[in-house]
C-alpha positions in Angstrom: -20.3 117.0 45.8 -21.2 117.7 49.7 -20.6 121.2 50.9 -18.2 121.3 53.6 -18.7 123.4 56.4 -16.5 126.5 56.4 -15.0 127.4 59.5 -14.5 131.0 60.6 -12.4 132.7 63.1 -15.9 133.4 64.8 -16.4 130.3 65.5 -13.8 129.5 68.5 -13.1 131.5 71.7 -9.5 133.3 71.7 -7.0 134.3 74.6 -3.9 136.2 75.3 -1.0 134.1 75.5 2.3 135.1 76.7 4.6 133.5 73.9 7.1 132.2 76.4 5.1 130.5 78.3 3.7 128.4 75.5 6.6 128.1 73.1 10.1 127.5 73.7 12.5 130.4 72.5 16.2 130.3 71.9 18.8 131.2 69.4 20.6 129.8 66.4 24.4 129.4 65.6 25.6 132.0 62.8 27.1 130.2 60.6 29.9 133.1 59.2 30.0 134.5 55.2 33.4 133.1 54.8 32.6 129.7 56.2 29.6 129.2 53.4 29.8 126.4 50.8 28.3 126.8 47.7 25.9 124.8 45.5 24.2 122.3 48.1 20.6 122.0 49.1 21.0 123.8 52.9 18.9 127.3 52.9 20.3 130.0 54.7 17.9 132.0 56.8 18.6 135.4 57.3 16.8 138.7 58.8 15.8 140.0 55.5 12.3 140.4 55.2 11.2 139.3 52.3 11.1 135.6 50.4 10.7 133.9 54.0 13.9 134.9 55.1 15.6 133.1 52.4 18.8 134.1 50.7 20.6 130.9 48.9 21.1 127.7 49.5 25.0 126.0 50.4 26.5 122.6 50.9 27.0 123.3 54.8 25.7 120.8 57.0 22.3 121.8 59.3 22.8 123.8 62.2 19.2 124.1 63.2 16.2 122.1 62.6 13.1 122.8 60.4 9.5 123.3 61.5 10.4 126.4 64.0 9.5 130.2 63.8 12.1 132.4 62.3 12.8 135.9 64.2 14.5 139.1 62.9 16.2 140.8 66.0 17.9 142.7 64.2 15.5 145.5 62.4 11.7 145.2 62.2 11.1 141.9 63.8 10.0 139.5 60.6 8.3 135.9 61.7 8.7 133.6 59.2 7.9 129.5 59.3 10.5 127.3 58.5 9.7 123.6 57.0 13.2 122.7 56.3 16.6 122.3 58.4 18.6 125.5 57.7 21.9 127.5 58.3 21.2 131.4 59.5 23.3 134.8 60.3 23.6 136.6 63.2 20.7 138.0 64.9 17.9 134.8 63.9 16.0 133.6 66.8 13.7 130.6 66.8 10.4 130.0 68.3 9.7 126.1 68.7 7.2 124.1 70.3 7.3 122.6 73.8 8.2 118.9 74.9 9.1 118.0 71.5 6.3 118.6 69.9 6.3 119.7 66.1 4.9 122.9 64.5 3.1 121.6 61.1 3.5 124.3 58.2 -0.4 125.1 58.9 -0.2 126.2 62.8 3.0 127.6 61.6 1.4 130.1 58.9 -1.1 130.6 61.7 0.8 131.6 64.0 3.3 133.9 62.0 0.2 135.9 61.2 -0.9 136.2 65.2 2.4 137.4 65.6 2.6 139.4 63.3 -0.7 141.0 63.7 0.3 141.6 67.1 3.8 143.5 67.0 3.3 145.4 63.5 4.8 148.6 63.8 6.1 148.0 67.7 9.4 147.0 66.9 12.7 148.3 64.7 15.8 149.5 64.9 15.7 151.2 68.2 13.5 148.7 69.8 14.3 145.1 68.5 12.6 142.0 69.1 15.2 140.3 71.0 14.6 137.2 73.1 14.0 138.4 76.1 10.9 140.5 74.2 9.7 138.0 72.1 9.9 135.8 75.3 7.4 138.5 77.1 5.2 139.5 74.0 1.6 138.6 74.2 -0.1 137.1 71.6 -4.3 136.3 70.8 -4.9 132.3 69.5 -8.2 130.5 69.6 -8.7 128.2 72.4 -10.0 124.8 73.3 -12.8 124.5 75.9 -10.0 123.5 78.0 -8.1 127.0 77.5 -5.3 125.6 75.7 -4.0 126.8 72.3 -6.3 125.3 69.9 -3.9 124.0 67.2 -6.6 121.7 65.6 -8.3 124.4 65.0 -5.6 126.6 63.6 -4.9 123.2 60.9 -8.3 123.1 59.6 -8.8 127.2 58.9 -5.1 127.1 57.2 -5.6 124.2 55.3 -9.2 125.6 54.1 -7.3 128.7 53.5 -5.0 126.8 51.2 -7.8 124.8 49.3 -9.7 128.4 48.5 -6.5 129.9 47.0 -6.1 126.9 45.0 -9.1 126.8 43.4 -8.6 130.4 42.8 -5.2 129.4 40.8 -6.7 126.6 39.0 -9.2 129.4 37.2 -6.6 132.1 37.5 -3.9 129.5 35.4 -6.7 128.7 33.0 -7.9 132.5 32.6 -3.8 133.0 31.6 -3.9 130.3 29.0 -6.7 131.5 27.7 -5.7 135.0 27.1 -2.5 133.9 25.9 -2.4 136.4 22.6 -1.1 135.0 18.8 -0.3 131.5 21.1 2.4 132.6 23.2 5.5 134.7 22.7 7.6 135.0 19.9 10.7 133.2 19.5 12.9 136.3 18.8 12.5 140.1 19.4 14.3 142.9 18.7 15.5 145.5 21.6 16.0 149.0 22.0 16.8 151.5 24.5 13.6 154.1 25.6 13.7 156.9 27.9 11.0 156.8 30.8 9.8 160.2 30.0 8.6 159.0 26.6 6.4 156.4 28.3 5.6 157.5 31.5 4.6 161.1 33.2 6.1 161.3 36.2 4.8 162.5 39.5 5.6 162.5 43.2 3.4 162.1 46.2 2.3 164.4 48.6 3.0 165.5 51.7 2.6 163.1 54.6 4.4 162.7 57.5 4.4 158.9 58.6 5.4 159.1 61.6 2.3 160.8 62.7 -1.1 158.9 61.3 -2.1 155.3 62.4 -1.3 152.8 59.8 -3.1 150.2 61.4 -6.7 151.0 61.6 -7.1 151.9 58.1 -8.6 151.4 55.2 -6.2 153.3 52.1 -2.9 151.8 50.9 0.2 154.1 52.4 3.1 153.4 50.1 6.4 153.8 50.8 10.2 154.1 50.2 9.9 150.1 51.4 11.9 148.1 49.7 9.3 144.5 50.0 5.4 144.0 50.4 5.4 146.1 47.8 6.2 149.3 49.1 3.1 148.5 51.4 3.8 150.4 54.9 0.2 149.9 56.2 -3.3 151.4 56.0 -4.3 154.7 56.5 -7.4 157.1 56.9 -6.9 160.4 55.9 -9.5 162.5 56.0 -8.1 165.0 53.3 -9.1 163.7 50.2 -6.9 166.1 47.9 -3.8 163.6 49.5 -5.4 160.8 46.7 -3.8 161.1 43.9 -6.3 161.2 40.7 -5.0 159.3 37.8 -5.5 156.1 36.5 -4.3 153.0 37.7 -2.3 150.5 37.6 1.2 152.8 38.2 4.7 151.6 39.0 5.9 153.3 41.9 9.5 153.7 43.0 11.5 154.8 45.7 14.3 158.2 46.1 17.0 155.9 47.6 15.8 152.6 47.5 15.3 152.7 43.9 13.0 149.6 44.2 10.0 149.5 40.9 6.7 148.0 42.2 3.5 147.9 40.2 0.2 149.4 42.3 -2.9 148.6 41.0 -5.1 149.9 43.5 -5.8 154.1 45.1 -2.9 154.8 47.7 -1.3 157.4 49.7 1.9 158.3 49.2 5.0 160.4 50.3 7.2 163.3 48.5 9.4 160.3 48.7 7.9 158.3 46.1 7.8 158.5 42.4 4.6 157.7 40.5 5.5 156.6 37.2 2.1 157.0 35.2 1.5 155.4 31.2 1.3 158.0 28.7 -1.3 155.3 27.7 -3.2 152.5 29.0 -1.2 149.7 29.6 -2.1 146.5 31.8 -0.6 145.4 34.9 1.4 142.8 32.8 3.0 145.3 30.7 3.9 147.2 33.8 5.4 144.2 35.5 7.5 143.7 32.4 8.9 147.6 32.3 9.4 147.3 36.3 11.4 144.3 35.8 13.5 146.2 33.2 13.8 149.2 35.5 14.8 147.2 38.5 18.2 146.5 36.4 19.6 150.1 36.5 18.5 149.9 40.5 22.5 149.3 41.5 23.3 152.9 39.9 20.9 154.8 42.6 21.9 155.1 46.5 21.1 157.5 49.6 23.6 160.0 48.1 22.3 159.7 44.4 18.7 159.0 44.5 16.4 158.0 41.5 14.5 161.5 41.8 12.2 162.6 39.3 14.0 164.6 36.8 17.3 161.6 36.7 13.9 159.5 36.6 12.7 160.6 33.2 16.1 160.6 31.9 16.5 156.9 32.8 16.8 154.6 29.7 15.5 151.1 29.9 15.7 148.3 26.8 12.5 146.9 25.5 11.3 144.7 22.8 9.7 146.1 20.4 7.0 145.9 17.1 8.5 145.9 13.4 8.3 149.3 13.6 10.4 149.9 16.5 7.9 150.9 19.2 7.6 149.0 22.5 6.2 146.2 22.0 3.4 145.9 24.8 1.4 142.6 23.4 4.7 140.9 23.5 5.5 141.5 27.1 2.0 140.9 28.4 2.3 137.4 26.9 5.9 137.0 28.3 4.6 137.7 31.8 1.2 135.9 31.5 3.6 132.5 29.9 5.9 133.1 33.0 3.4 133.1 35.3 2.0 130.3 34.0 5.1 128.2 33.8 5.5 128.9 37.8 1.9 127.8 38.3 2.5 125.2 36.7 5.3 123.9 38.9 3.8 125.1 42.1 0.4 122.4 40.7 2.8 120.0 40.3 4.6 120.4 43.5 1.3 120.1 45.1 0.3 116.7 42.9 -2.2 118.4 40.8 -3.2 118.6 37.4 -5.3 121.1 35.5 -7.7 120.5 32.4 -6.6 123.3 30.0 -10.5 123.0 28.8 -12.2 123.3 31.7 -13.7 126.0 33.7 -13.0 126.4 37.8 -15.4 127.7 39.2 -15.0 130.3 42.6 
């Protein structure tokens, strides 16, 4: 099989672009809570941002059309590509090509990241990324010899972006099959109720005030009260290396007030905001996405004026399923996650018009 060439970001010259000079920006029509229909295909873009945006779908008719940039202008200023035709709340602008021209999902995912990559950590609640701002921010794209955005270009590296990942699920899928333990999970289980101080040790972070280190430049994980990207708020150097916490990994992590379980696998920084939930033994990143998942139910009982501290932390009960002789049963829910996952590979290979030899071995 020939070796195609590999592009690189290296490879084309890049300029500053003013977005409103390049892209057309305007807003979209809220379409009210009390006027939503539901069941229905239509998906509902909001200024959430997480999931792309997306909160449900409704049988109200399109109010906007699909292949546009998504803007929150209401809090941090999330980008997001949108394929489809879609409804949207209040404070949703759009960024859209000029003279008609359509933005395919790969110059769209480009461009969300330039965007992104340009404004993180310039705008919130006291500064939003309103129109008139988003009309003015500037913006670094690769360029044609002629100077003009070079949306070829900006195709090809997406879409060779795509094909890496895929090959990276195809071995990924298989390495889940594979290691699916006893061939599968079980068709019954029983449950019972633990206590997370029986499972876990937990800890806080440290001291550090995030307001006053640069999360951009870095190169440690800074984790947060957050409640998407994983609690990620950045990336942070810091020289003083008693602020890494020394236990093993992977962790769950959860927030005082947002209450909001996410599994770490990697070193981080953290605030005294955070709670470090630590196995009392080693358990994989499976299992913890399992107990996370649990955890996440009780999250409704926690709020800014009854947080999830430590000490109500260990107290918290969660239900699990466990072994014959009623311990937490830890091979079953590393199965139940790994046959999850694969089920949603699955569809997402399908969706794509793929199929995948069970037997055979993808390599990177």
């Amino acid at each position: 099989m020939e070796q195609k060439n590999k592009l690189s970001l290296s490879d084309v010259e890049w300029k500053e672009f003013v977005i409103g000079k390049i892209f057309n920006i305007s807003g979209t029509v809220t379409t009210h809570p009390s006027a939503l229909i539901n069941g229905g295909k239509t998906p509902r873009i909001t200024c959430a941002a997480t999931n792309n945006g997306f909160e449900n779908t409704y049988q109200n008719q399109p109010t906007e059309k699909g292949q546009v940039l998504t803007v929150d202008s209401a809090t941090i200023g999330f980008v997001s590509y949108q394929a489809v035709d879609f409804i949207a709340t209040d404070h949703v602008e759009k960024i859209s090509m000029k003279n008609g021209n359509t933005m395919n999902r790969y110059v769209g995912l480009f461009l969300v990241n330039a965007i992104t990559y340009s404004t993180a950590n310039k705008y919130g609640y006291g500064y939003k990324f309103s129109q008139s701002r988003i009309a003015k921010q500037k913006i670094l794209l690769p360029v044609t010899a002629e100077g003009a955005p070079n949306y070829a270009f900006m195709e090809a590296y997406m879409k060779q972006i795509e094909e890496k990942l895929l090959e990276r699920y195809k071995n990924y899928k298989t390495l889940i099959f594979s290691n699916l333990s006893g061939g599968g999970v079980k068709p019954s289980i029983k449950w019972k109720e633990f206590m997370m101080k029986d499972l876990f040790y937990v800890k806080i972070g440290k001291n550090i005030d995030g307001n006053k280190i640069d999360k951009l430049s870095g190169k440690s994980a800074y984790i947060t009260r957050k409640e998407s990207n994983n609690g990620l708020d950045g990336f942070i150097n810091f020289e003083d290396t008693d602020n890494f916490l020394n236990i093993n990994y992977p962790v769950i992590t959860i927030g005082n007030e947002t209450a909001e379980p996410f599994v770490q696998n990697f070193p981080f920084f953290t605030g005294t905001k955070v709670n470090i939930l630590i196995p009392k033994i080693n358990l994989n990143e499976d299992v913890l996405f399992f107990i996370a998942t649990s955890l996440k139910m009780h999250k409704s009982k926690y709020s800014y004026s009854f947080t999830v501290n430590s000490t109500r932390l260990k107290q918290q009960k969660i239900l699990l399923p466990t072994t014959v002789d009623g311990k937490p049963d830890y091979v079953y829910m590393a199965n139940y996650m790994k046959a999850l996952e694969y089920k949603k590979l699955q569809k997402y290979f399908q969706y794509k018009g793929l199929e995948l030899d069970e037997k055979k071995t993808y390599k990177q």
